[in-house]
MARTI-760881 format. One record per residue (C-alpha): y, x, z; residue in one letter. Coordinates in Angstrom, 2 decimals, always signed. Example, Ala and Ser with C-alpha at 12.3 -4.5 7.8 and 13.67 -1.06 7.14 Angstrom:
<rs>
         v         u         w   residu
     -4.50    +12.30     +7.80        a
     -1.06    +13.67     +7.14        s
</rs>
This chain:
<rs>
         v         u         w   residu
    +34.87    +10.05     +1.25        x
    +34.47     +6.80     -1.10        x
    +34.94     +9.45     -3.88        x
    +32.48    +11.52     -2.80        x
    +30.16     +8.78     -2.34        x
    +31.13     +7.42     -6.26        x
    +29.96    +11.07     -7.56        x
    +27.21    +11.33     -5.43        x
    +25.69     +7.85     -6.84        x
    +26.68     +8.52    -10.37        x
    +24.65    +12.20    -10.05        x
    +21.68    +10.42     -8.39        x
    +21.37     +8.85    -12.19        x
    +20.37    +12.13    -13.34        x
    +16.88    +12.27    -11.89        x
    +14.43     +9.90    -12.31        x
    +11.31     +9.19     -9.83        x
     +8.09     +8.82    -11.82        x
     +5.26     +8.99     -9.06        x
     +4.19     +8.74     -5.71        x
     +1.78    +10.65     -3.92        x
     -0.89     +9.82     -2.52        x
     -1.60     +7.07     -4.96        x
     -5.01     +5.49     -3.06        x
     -4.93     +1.54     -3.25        x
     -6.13     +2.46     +0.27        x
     -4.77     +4.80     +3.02        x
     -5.23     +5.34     +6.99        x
     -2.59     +3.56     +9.17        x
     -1.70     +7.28    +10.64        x
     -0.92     +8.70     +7.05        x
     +1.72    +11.12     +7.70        x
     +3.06    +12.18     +4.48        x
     +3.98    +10.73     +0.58        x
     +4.97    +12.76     -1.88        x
     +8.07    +11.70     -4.59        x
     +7.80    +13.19     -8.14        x
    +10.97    +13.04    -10.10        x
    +11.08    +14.03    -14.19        x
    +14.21    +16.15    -13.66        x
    +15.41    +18.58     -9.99        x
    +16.70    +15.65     -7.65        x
    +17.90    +17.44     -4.26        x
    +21.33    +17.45     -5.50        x
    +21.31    +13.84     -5.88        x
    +18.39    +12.15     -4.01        x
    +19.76     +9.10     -1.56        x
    +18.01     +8.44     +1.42        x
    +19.07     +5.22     +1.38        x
    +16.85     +4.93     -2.28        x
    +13.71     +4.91     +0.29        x
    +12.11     +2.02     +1.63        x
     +8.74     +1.17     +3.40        x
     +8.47     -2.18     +2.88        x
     +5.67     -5.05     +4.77        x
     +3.17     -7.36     +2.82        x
     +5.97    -10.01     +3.19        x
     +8.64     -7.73     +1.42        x
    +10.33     -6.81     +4.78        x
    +11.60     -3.23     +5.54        x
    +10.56     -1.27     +8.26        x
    +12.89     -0.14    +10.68        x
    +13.57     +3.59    +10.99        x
    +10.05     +5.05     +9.37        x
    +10.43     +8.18     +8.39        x
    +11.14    +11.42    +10.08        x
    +14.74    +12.49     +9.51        x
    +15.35    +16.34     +9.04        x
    +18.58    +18.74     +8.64        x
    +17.38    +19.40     +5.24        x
    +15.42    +17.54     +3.10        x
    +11.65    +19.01     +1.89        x
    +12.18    +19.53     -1.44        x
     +9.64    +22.07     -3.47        x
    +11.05    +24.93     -5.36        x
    +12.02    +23.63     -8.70        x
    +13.43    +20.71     -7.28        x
    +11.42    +17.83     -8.48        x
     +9.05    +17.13     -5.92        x
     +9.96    +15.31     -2.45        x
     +7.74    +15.55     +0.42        x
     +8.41    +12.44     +2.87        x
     +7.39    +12.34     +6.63        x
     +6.46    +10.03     +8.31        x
     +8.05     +9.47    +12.19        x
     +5.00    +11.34    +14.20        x
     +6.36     +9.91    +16.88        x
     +5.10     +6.33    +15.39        x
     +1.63     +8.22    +14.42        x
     +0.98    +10.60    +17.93        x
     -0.96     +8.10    +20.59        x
     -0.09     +8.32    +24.20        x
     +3.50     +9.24    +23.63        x
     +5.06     +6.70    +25.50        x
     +6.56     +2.72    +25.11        x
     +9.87     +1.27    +23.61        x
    +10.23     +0.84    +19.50        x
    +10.66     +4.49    +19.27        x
     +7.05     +4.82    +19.59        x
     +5.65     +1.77    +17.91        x
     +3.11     +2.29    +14.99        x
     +5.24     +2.01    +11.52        x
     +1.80     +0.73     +9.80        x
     -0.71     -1.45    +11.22        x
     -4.42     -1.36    +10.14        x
     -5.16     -4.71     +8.22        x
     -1.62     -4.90     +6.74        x
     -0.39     -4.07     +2.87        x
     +2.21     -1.80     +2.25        x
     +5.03     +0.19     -0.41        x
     +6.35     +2.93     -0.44        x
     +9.44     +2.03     -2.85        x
    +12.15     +4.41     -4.13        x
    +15.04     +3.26     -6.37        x
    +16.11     +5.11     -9.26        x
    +18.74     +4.91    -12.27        x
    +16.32     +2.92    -14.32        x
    +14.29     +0.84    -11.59        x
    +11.89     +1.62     -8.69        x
     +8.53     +3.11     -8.24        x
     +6.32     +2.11     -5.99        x
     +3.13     +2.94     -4.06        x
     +1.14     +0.14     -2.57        x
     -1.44     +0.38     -0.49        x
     -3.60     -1.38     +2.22        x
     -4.15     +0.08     +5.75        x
     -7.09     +0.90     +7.32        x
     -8.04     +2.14    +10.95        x
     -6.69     +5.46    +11.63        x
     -8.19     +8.98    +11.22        x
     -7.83    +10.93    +14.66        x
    -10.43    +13.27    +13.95        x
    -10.40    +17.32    +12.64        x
    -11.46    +17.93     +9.23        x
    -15.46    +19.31     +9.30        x
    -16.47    +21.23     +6.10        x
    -19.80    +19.71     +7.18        x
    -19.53    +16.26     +6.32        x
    -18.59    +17.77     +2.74        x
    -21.00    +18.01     +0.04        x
    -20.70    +20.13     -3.79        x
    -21.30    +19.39     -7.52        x
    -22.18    +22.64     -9.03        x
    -21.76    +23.45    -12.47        x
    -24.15    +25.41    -15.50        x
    -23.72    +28.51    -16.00        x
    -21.91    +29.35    -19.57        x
    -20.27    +26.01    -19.29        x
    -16.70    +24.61    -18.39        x
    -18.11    +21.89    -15.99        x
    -15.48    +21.23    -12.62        x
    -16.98    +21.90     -9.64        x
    -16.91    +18.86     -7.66        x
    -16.33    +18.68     -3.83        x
    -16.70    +15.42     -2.07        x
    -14.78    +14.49     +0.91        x
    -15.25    +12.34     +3.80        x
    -11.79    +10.75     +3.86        x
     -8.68    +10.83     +1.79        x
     -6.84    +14.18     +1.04        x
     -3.45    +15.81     +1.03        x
     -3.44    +16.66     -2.90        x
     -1.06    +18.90     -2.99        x
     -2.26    +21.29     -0.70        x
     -5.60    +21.09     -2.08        x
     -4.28    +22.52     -4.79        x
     -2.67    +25.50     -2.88        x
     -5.25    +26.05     +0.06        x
     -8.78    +26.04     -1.88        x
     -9.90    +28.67     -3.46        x
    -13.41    +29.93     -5.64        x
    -14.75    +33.38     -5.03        x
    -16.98    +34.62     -7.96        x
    -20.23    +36.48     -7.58        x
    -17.92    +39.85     -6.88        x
    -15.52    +38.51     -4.39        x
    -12.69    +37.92     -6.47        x
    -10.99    +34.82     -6.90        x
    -11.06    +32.90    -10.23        x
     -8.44    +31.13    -12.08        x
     -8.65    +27.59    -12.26        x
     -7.10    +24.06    -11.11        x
     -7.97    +21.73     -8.74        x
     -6.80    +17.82     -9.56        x
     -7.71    +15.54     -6.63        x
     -9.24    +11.73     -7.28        x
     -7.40     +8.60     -7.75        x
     -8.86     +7.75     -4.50        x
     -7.93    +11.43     -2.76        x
    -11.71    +11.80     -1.99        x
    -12.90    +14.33     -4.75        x
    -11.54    +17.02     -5.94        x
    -12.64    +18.80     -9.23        x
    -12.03    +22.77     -9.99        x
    -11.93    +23.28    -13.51        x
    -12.29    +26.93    -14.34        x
     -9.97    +28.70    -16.90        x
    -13.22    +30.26    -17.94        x
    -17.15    +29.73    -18.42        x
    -18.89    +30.23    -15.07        x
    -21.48    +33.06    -14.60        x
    -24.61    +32.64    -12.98        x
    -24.35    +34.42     -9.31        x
    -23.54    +33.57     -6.00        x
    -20.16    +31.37     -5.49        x
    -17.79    +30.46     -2.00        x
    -15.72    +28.19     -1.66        x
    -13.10    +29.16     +0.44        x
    -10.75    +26.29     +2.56        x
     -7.41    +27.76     +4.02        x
     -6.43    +26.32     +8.10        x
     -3.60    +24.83     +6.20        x
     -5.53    +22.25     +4.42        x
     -5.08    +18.94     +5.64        x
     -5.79    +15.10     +4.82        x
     -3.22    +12.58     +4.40        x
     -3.05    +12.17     +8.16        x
     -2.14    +15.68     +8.76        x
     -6.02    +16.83    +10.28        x
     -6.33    +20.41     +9.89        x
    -10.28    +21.98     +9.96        x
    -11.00    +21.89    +13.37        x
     -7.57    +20.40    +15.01        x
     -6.48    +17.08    +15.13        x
     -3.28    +15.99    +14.38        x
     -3.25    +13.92    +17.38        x
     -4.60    +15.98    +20.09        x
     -4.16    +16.90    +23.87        x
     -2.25    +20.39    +24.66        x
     -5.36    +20.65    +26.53        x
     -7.88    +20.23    +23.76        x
     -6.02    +22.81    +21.54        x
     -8.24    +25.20    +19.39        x
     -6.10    +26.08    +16.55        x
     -7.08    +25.44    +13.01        x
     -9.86    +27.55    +11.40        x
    -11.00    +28.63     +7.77        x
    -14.50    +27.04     +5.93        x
    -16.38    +28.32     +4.00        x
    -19.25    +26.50     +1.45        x
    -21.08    +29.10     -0.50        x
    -22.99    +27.42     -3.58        x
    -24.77    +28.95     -6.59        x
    -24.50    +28.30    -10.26        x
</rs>
C-alpha cells in the first residue's frame, strides 16, 4: 500500500494546476462549485488531500467539500469540478457540524491546491448568500453593428457559473440558426461577451438560455437551489430577443 501511495505521489508530479474557477475577488457565502484547471490530464494523479479551503487566519476547514465515488473530471482530463458539501449550503436541513455553513458572509477565504511546483490559489471575500432563481429579467444586452466583430454583451445580476455559460447560451441569427461564436465570462463572473466567428448581419437576433444554466450558487432560471419540495417548479428556458 506504501508503494502504491509512493507511485501515486510521484505521478501526481505530472500535472500541474494553473487556475481556479471562479476567480471573483468576491463570491456568495452559498457558492457551490470551483473549478481546477491543470496544464496536463490530472485524474490519474489528482490527491484529494492537495485540496484545502482555508479561513482568513490560515486555518482549514473541516470536511468542505462534497465527497463522490468518482471524481468530476471533464473529458480531456484537465479540468476538475469541486463541490461544495450542500449539506453546509441547503437552509433548514437540520443542527450538528454536519450542517454548519463552511463559509460565513463577512469572512476571507482560499481555495488552495498543491501541485509539483507550488500551490494555486483562489481568494476571495464572502458576501450574503444568493437564495434566489435566476430571472432573465433583471438582465440587460450590449448589441453590436452590423458588419462588425463587436461581442455581444449580457449583463448579469450576480456572479456566474462560467463554464456553463459557455455550454448553455446560445445566439440565434435572423433565420433561426445558431451562430458560431464564444462566450468568455468577466473577471468578476457578471458579464459575459459573445464574440462571433463572423460579422453580424442586420436582422432580428435571440438569445437563447438553456434550464441548465446556473450561477455560482447553483440557481437555475426559475428554481432555487435552496428550495422547499413544496415550492418546486422545475427550471425553465429564457429567451432575450435583440436586434442588430
Amino acid at each position: 500500500m506504501e508503494q502504491q501511495r509512493k507511485i501515486r505521489r510521484v505521478a501526481a508530479g505530472c500535472a500541474r494546476p494553473v487556475a481556479i474557477w471562479p476567480r471573483a475577488s468576491a463570491l456568495p457565502s452559498n457558492v457551490l462549485r470551483f473549478y481546477v484547471e491543470f496544464d496536463t490530464p490530472a485524474e490519474a494523479s489528482f490527491d484529494r488531500r492537495d485540496l484545502r479551503l482555508l479561513d482568513q487566519l490560515g486555518r482549514e476547514i473541516p470536511e468542505p467539500f462534497l465527497i463522490l465515488g468518482h471524481e468530476l473530471w471533464s473529458p480531456d482530463g484537465r479540468r476538475l469540478t469541486i463541490l461544495l458539501d450542500p449539506a453546509r449550503i441547503k437552509r433548514r436541513l437540520g443542527d450538528g457540524s454536519g450542517h454548519n455553513p463552511a463559509i460565513y458572509p463577512g469572512q476571507s477565504y482560499s481555495l488552495t491546491i498543491t501541485g509539483a511546483d507550488g500551490a494555486v490559489s483562489s481568494s476571495f471575500l464572502a458576501t450574503a448568500g444568493e437564495f434566489t432563481a435566476l430571472d432573465a429579467a433583471l438582465w440587460s444586452l450590449d448589441t453590436p453593428c452590423a458588419a462588425s466583430f463587436d461581442p455581444l454583451v449580457i449583463r448579469f445580476d450576480r456572479v456566474m457559473d462560467a463554464s456553463l455559460c459557455s455550454e448553455e447560451i446560445a445566439v440565434l441569427g435572423p433565420d433561426g440558426n445558431s451562430i458560431e461564436g464564444s462566450i468568455e465570462l468577466s473577471y468578476d463572473g457578471s458579464v459575459a461577451s459573445f464574440s462571433p466567428s463572423s460579422e453580424w448581419l442586420s436582422g432580428n437576433y435571440c438569445l437563447e438560455f438553456s434550464k441548465r444554466l446556473e450561477d455560482v450558487c447553483g440557481n437555475r432560471i426559475g428554481e432555487p437551489l435552496d428550495h422547499l419540495v413544496s415550492e418546486q417548479s422545475g427550471p425553465r428556458t429564457a429567451a432575450m430577443p435583440f436586434v442588430v
